[in-house]
N, CA, C and O atoms as a printed pandas DataFrame, in Angstrom:
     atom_number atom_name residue_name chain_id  residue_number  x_coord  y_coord  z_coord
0              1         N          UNK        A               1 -195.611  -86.915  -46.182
1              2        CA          UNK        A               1 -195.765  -87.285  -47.565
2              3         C          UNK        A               1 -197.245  -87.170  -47.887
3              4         O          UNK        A               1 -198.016  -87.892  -47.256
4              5         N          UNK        A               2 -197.643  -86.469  -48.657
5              6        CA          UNK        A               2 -198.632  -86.382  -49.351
6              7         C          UNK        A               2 -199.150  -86.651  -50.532
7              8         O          UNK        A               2 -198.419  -86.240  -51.433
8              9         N          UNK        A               3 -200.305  -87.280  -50.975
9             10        CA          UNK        A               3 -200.820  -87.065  -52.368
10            11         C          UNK        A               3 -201.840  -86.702  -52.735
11            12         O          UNK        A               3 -202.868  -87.090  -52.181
12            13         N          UNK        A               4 -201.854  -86.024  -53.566
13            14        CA          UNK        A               4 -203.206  -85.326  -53.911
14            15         C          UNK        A               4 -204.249  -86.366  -55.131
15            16         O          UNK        A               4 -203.467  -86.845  -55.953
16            17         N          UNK        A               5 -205.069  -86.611  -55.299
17            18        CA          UNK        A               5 -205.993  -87.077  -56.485
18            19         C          UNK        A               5 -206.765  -86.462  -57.037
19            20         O          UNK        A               5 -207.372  -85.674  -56.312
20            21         N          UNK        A               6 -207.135  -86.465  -58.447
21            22        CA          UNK        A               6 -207.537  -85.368  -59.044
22            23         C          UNK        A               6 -209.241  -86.270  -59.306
23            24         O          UNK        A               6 -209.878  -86.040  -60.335
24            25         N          UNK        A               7 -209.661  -87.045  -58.463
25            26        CA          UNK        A               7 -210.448  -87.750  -58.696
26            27         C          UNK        A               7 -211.225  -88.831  -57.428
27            28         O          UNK        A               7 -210.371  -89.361  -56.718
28            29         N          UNK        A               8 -212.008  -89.035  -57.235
29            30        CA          UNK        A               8 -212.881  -89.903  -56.015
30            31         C          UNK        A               8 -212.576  -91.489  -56.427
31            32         O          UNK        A               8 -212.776  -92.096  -57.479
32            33         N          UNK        A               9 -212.160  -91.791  -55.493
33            34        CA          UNK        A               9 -211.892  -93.558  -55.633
34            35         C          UNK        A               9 -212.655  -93.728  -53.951
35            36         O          UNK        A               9 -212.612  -92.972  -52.980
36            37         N          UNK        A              10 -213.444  -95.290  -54.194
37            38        CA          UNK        A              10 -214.026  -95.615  -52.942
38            39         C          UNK        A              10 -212.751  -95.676  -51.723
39            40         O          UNK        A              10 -211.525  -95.567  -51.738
40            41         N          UNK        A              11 -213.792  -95.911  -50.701
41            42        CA          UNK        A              11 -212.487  -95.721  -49.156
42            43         C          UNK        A              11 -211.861  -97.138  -49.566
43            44         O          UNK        A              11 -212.409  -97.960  -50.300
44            45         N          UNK        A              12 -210.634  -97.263  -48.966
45            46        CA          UNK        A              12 -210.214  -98.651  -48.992
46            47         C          UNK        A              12 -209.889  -99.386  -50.043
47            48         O          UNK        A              12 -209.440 -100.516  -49.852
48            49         N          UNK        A              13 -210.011  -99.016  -50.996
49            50        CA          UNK        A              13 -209.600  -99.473  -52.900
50            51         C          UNK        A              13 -208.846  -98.544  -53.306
51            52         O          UNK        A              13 -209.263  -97.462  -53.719
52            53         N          UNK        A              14 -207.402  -98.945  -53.213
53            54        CA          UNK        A              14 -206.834  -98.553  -53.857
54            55         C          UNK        A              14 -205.963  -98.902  -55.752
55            56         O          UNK        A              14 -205.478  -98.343  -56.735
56            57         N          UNK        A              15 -206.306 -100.236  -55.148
57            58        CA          UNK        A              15 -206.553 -100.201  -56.593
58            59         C          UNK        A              15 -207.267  -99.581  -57.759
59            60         O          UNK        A              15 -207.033  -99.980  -58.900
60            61         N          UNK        A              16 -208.166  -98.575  -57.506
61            62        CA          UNK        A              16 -208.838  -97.574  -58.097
62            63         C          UNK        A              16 -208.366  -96.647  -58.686
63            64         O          UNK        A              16 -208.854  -95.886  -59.522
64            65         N          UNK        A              17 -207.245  -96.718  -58.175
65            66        CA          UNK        A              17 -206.285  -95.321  -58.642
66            67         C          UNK        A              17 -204.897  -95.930  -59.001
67            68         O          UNK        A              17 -204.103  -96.126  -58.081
68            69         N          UNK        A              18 -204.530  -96.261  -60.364
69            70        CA          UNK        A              18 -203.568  -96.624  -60.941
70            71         C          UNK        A              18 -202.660  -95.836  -60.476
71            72         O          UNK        A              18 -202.388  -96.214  -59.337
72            73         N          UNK        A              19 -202.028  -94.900  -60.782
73            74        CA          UNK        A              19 -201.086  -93.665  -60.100
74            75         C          UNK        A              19 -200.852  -94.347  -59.058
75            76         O          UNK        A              19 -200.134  -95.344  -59.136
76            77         N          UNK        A              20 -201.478  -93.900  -57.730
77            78        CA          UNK        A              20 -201.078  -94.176  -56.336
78            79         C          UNK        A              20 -200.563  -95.851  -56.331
79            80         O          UNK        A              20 -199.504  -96.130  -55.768
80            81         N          UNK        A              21 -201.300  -96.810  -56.923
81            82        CA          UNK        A              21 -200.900  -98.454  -57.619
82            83         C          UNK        A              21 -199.772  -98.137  -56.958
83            84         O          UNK        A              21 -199.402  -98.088  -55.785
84            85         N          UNK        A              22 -199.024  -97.797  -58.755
85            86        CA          UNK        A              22 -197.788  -97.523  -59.135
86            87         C          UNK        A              22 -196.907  -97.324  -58.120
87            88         O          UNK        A              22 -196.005  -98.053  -57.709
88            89         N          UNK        A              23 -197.337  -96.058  -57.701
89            90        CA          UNK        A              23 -195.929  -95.260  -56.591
90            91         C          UNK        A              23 -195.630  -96.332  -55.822
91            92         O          UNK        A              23 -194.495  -96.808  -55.854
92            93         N          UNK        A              24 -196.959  -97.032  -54.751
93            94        CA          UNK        A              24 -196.822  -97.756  -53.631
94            95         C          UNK        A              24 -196.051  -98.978  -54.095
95            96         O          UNK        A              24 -195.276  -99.579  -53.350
96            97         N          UNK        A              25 -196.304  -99.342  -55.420
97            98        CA          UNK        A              25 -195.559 -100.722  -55.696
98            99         C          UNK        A              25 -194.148 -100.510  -56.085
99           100         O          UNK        A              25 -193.312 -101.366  -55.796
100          101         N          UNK        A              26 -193.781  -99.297  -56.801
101          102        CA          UNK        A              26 -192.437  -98.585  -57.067
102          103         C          UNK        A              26 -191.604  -98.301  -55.361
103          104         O          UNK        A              26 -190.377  -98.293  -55.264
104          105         N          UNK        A              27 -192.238  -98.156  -54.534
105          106        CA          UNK        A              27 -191.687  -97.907  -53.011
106          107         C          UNK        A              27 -191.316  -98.848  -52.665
107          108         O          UNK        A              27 -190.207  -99.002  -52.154
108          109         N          UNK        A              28 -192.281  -99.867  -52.883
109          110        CA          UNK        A              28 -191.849 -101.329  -51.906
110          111         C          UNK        A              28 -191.007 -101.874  -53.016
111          112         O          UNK        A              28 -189.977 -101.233  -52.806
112          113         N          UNK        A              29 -190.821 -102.413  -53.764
113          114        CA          UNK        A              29 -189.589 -102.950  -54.610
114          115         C          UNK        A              29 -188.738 -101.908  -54.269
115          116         O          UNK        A              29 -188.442 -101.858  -53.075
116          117         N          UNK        A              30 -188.370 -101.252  -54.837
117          118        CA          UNK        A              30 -186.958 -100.358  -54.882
118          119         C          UNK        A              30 -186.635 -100.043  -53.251
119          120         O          UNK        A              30 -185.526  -99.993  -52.718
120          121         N          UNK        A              31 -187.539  -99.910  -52.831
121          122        CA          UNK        A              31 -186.736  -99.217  -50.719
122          123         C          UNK        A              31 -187.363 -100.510  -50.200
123          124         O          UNK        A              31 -186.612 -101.483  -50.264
124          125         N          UNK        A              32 -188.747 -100.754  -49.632
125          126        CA          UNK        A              32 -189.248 -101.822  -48.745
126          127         C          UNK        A              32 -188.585 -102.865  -48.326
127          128         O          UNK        A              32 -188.057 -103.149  -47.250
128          129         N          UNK        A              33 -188.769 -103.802  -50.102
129          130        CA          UNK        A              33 -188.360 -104.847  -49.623
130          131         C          UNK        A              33 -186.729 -105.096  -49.500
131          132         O          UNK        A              33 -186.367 -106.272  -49.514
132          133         N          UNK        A              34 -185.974 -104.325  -49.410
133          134        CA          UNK        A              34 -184.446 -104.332  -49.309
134          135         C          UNK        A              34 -184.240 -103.592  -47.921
135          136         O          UNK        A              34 -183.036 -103.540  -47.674
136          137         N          UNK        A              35 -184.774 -103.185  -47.239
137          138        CA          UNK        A              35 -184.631 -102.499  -45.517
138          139         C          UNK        A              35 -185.416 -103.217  -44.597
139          140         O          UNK        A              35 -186.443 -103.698  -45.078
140          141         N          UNK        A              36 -185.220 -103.408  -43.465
141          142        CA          UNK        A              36 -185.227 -103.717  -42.033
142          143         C          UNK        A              36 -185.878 -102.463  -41.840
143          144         O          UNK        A              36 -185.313 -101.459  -42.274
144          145         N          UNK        A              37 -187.256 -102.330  -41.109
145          146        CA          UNK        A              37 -188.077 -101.055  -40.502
146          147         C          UNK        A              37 -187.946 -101.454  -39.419
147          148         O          UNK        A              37 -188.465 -102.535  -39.139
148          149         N          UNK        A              38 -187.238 -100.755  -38.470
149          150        CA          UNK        A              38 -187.062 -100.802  -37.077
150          151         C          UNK        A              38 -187.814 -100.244  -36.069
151          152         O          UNK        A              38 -187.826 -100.723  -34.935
152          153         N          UNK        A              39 -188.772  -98.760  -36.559
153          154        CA          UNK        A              39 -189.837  -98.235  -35.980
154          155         C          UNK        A              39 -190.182  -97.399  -36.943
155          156         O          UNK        A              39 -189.419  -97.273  -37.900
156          157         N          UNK        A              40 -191.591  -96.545  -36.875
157          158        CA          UNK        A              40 -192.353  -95.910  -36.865
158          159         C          UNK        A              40 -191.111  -94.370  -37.692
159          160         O          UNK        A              40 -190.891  -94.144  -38.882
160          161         N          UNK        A              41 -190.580  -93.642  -36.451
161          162        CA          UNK        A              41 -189.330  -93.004  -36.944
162          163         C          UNK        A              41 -188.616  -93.419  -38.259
163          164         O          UNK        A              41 -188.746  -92.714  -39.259
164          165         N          UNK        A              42 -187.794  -94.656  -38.280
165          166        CA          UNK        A              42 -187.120  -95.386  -38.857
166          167         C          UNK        A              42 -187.505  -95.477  -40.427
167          168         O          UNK        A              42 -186.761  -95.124  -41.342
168          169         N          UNK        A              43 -188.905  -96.059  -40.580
169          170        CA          UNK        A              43 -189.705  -95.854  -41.989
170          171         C          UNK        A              43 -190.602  -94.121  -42.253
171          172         O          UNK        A              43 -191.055  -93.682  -43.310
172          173         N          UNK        A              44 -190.602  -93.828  -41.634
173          174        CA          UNK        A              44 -190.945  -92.132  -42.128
174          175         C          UNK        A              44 -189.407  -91.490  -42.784
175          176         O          UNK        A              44 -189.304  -90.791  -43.793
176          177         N          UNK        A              45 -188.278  -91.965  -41.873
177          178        CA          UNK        A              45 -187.282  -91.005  -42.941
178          179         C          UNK        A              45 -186.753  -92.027  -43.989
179          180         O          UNK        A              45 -186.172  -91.529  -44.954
180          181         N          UNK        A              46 -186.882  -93.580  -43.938
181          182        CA          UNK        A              46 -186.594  -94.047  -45.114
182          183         C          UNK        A              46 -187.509  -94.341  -46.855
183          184         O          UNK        A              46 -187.223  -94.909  -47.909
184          185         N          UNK        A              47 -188.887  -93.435  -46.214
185          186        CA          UNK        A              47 -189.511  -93.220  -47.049
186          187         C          UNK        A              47 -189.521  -91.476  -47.250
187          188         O          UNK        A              47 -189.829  -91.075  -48.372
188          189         N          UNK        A              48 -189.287  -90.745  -46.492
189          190        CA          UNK        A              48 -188.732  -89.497  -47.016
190          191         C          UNK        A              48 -187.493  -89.520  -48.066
191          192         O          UNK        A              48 -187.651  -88.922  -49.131
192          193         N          UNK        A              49 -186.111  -90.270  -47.777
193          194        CA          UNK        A              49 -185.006  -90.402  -48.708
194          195         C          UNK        A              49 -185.642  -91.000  -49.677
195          196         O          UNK        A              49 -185.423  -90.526  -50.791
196          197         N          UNK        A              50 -186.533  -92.102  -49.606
197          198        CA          UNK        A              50 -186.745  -93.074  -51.174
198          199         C          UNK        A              50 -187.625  -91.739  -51.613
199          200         O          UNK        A              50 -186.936  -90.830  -52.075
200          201         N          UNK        A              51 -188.859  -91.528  -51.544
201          202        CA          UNK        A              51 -189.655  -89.811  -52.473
202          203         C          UNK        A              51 -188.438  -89.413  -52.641
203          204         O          UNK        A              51 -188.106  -89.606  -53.810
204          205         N          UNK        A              52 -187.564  -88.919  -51.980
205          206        CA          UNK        A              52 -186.825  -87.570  -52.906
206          207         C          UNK        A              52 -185.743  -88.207  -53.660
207          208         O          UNK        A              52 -184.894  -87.399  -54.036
208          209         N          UNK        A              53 -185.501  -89.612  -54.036
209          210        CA          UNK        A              53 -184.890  -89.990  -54.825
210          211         C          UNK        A              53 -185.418  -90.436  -55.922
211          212         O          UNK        A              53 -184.769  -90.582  -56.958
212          213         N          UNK        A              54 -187.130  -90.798  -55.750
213          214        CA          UNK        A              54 -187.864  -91.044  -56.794
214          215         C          UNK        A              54 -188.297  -89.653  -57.602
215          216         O          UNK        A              54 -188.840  -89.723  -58.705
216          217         N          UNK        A              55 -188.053  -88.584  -57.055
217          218        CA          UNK        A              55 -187.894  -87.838  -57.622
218          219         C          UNK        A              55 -187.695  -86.875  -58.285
219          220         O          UNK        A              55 -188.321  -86.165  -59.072
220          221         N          UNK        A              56 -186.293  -86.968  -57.672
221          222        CA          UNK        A              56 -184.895  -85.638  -57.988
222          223         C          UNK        A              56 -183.717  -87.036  -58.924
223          224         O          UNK        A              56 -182.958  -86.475  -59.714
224          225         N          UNK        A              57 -183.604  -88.037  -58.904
225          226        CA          UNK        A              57 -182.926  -88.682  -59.654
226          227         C          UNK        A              57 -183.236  -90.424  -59.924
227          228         O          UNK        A              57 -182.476  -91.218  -60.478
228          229         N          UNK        A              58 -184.098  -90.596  -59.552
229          230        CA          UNK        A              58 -184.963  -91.810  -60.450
230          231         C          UNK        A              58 -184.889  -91.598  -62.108
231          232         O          UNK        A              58 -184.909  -90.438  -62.519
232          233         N          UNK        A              59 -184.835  -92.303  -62.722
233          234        CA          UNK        A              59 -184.914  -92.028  -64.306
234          235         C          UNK        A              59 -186.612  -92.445  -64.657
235          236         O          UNK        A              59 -187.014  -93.427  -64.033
236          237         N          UNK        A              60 -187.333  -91.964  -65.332
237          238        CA          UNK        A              60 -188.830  -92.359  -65.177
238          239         C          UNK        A              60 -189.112  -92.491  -66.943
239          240         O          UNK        A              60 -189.010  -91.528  -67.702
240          241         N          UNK        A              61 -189.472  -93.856  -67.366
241          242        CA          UNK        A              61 -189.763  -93.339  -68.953
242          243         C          UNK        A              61 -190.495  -92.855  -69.720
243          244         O          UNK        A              61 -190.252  -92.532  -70.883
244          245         N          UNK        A              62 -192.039  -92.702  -68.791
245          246        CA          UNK        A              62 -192.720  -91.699  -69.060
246          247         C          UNK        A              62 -192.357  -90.097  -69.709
247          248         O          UNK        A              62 -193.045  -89.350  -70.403
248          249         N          UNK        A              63 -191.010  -89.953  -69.166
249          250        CA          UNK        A              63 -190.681  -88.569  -69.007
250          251         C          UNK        A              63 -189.003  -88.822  -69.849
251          252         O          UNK        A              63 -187.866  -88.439  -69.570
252          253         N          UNK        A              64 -189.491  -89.520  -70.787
253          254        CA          UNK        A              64 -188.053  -90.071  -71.581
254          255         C          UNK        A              64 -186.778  -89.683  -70.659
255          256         O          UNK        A              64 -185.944  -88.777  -70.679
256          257         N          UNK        A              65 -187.015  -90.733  -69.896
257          258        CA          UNK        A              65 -185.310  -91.099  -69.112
258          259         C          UNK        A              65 -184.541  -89.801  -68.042
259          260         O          UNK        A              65 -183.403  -89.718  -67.581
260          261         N          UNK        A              66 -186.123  -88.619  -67.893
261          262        CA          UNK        A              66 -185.530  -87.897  -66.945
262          263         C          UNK        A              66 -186.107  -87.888  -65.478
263          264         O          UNK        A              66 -187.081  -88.628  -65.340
264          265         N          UNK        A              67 -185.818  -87.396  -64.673
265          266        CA          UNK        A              67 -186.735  -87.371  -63.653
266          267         C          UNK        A              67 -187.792  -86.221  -63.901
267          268         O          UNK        A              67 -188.020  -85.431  -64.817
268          269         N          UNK        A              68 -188.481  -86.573  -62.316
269          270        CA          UNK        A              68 -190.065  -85.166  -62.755
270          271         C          UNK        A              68 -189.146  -83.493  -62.168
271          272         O          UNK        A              68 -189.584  -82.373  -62.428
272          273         N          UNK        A              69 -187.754  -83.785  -61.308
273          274        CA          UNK        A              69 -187.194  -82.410  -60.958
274          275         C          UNK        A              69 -186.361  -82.459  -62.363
275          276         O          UNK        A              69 -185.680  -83.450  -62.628
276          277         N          UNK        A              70 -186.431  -81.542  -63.093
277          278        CA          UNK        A              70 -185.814  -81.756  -64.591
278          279         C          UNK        A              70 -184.070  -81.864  -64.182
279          280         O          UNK        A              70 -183.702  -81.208  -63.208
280          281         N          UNK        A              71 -183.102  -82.644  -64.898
281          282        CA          UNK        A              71 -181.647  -82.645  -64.590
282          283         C          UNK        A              71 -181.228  -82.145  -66.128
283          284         O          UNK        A              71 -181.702  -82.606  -67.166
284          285         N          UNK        A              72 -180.225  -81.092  -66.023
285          286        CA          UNK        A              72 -179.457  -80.682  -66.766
286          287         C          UNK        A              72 -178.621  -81.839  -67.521
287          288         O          UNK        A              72 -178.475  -82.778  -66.739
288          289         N          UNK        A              73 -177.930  -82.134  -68.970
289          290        CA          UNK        A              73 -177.252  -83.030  -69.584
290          291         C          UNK        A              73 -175.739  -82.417  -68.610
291          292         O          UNK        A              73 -175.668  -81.512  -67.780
292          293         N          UNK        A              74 -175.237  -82.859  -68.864
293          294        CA          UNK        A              74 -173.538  -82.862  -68.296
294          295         C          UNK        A              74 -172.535  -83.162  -69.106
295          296         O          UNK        A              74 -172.057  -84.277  -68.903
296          297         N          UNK        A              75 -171.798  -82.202  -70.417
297          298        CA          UNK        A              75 -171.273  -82.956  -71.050
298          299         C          UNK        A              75 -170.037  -83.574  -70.519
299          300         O          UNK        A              75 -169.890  -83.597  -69.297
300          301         N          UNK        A              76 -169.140  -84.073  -71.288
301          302        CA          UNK        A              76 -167.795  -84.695  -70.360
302          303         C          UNK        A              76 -166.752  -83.461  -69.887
303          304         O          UNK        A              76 -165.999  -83.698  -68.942
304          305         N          UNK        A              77 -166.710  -82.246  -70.491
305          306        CA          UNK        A              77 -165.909  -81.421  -70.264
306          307         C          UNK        A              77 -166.246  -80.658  -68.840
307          308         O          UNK        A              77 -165.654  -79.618  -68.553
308          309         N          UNK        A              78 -167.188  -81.217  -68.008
309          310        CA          UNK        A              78 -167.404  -80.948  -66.797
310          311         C          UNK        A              78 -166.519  -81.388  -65.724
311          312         O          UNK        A              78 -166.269  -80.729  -64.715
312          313         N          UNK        A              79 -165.866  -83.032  -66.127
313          314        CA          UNK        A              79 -165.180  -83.130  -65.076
314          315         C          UNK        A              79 -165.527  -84.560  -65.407
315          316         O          UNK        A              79 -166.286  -84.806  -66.345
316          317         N          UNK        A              80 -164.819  -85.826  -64.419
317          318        CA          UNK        A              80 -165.023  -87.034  -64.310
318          319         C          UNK        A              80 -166.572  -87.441  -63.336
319          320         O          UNK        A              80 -167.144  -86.868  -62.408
320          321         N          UNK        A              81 -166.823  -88.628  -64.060
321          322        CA          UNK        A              81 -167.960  -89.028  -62.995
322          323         C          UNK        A              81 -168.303  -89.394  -61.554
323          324         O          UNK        A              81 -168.501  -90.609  -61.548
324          325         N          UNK        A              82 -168.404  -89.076  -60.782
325          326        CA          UNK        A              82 -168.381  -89.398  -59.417
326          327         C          UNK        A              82 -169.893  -90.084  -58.803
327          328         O          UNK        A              82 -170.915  -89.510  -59.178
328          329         N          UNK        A              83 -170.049  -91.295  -57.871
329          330        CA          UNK        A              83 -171.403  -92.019  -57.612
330          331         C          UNK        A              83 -171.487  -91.268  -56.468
331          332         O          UNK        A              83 -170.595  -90.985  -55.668
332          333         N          UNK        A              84 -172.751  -90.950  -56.471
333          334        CA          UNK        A              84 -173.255  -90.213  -54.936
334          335         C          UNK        A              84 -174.370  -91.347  -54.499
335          336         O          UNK        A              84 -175.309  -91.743  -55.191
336          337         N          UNK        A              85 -173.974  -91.811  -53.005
337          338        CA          UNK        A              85 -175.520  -92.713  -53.065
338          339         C          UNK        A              85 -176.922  -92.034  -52.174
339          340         O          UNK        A              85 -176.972  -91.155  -51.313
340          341         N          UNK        A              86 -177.653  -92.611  -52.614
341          342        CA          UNK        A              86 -178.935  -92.134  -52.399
342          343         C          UNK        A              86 -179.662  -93.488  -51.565
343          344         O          UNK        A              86 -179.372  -94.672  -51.395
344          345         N          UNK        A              87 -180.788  -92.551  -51.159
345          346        CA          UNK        A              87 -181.438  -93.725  -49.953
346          347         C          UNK        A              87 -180.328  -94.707  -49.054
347          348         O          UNK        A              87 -180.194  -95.926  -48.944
348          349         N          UNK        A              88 -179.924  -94.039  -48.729
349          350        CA          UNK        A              88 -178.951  -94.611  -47.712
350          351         C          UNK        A              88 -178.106  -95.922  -47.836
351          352         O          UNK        A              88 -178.001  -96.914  -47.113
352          353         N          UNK        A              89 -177.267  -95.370  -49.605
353          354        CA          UNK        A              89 -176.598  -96.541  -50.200
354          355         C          UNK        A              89 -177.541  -97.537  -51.034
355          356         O          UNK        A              89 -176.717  -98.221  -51.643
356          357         N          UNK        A              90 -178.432  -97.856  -51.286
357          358        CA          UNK        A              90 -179.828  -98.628  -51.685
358          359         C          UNK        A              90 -179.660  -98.454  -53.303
359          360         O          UNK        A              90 -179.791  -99.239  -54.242
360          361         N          UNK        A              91 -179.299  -97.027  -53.201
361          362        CA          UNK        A              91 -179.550  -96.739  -55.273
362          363         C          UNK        A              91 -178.148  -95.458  -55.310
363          364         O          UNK        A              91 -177.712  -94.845  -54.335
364          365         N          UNK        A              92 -177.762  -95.366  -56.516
365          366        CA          UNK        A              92 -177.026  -94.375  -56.495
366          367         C          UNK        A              92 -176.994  -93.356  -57.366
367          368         O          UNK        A              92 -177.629  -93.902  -58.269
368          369         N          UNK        A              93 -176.679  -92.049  -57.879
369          370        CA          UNK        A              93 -176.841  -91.101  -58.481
370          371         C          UNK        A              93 -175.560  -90.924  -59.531
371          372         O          UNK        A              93 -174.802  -91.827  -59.177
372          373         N          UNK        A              94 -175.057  -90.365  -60.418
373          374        CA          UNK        A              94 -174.204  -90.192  -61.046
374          375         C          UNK        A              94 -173.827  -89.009  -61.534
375          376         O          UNK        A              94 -174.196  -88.774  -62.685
376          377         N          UNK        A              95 -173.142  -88.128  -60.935
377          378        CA          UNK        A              95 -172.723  -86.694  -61.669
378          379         C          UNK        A              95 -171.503  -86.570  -61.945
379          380         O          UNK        A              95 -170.654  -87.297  -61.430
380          381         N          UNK        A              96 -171.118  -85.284  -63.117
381          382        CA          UNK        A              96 -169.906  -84.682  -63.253
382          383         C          UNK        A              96 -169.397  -83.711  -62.216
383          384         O          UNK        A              96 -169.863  -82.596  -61.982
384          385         N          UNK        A              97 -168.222  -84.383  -61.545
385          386        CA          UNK        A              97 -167.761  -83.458  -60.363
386          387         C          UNK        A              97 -166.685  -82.181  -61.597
387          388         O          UNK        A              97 -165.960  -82.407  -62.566
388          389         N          UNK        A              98 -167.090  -80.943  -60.916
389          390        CA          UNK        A              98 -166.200  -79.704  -61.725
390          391         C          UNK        A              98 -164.586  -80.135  -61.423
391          392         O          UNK        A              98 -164.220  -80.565  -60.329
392          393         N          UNK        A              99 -163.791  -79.967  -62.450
393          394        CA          UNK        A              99 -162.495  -80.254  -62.042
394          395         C          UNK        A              99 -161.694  -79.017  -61.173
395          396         O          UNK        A              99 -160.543  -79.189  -60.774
């Protein structure tokens, strides 16, 4: 996991950088504090699933209610709704399965 900054903040202050704030405090509420980290392993892939759920289907309102991977509307003539879960049951997704 990487992040890039488009800007110099001192070592060790992160509070300097609102953005990064955000993410880290958006991680630990939504994945952290609801999982058991069992090792090293254990939190690298449960913070790999939480990123790619924050954002391929997180709703963000910055970005009026879409995520940053853009999602297509779905009208109803696609099919009924089906829950897919994400982060390993933690949050869940919602699509039109094709009939």
């Amino acid at each position: 996991m990487r992040l890039l900054l488009r800007f110099l903040i001192a070592p060790r202050s992160p509070w300097q950088s609102p953005y990064v704030e955000r993410l880290i405090g958006s991680v630990r509420r939504e994945c952290l504090d609801h999982v058991v980290v069992l090792g090293e392993r254990h939190l690298r892939r449960v913070l790999t699933s939480c990123v790619a759920y924050y954002h391929g289907a997180r709703c963000h309102m910055g970005l009026a209610g879409d995520a940053p991977e853009h999602r297509e509307p779905q009208p109803p003539e696609m099919g009924k709704v089906i829950e897919i879960p994400e982060v390993n049951g933690l949050h869940h997704r919602y699509e039109r399965q094709a009939a």
